[in-house]
N, C-alpha and C positions, 0 to 999 in steps of 0.2 A: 450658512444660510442658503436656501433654495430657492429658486426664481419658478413662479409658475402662475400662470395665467387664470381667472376666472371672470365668468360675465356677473355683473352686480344691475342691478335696476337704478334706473334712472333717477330714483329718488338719493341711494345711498350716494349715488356722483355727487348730487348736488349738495349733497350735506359733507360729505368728505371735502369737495373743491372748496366749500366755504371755510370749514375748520382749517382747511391747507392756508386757506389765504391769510385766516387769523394770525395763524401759531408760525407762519413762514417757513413750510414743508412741503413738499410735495406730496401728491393724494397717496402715492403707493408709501410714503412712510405714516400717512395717519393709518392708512388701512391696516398694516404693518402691527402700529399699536396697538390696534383697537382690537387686531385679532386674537396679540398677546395677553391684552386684559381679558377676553375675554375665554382663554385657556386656561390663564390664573384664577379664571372668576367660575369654575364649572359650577353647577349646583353640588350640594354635598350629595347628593341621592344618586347623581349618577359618579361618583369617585369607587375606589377601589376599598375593600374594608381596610387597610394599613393604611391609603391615606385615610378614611375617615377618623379610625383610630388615630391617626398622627393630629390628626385634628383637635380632637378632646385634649390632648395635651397643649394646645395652642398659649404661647404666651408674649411679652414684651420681650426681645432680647436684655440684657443689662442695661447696656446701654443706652439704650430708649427707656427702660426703667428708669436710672437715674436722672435723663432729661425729662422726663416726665414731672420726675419729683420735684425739680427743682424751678421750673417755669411752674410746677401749682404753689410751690412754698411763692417766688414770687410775684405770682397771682396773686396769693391770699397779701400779701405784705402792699401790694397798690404797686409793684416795683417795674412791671414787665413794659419794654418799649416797644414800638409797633414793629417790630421783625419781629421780637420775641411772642407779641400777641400771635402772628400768625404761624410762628411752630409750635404756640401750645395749641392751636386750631389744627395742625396738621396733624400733631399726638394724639390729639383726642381723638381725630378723627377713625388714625391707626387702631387706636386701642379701641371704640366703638366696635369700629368694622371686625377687629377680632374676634370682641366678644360675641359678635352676632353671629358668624363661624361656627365659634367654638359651641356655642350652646344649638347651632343647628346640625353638629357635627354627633353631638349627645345625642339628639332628638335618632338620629338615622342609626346612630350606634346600639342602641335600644332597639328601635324597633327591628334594627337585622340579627340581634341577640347577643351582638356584641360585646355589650357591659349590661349592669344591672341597672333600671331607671335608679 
């Protein structure tokens, strides 16, 4: 990890210092975060064609697969209890966020000619 300095505007302090105080961090590890999500999070349009193509392939590991499966089987059954409701909130949320990737990941792969719509 590198240490290096930047000036932020007044606003982003104050919304970092707040989050800091929340989550019981200090501001250089929210910023930290937020810069990581937000390297993870690039749009697909500005990515590389291999990752966009790595993209199109995008899916649940196994393992998330089968947790998947099994908080919706016991979803559907009435069985799930309040941790289990909030990791199939957190699944879902995962596999959403993928799908909206993946299919944005199409969208760019086409139009750079990468695959066939």
């Amino acid at each position: 990890m590198e240490r290096i300095t930047i000036q932020i505007s007044d606003n982003v302090v104050h919304s970092t210092a707040h989050v800091a105080t929340q989550s019981q961090q200090s501001i250089e590890e929210v910023l930290s975060d937020w810069l990581d999500y937000v390297v993870d999070e690039l749009p697909v349009d500005m990515l590389s064609d291999d990752d966009v193509l790595a993209l199109t392939e995008l899916q649940l590991t196994h393992e998330q697969q089968v947790t998947l499966n099994a908080l919706l089987t016991k979803n559907r059954e009435g069985m799930l209890n309040v941790d289990e409701r909030h990791q199939l909130d957190e699944m879902m949320r995962i596999y959403e966020h993928g799908l909206l990737r993946k299919a944005q990941a199409l969208r760019v792969a086409v139009q750079r000619g990468l695959c066939e719509p």
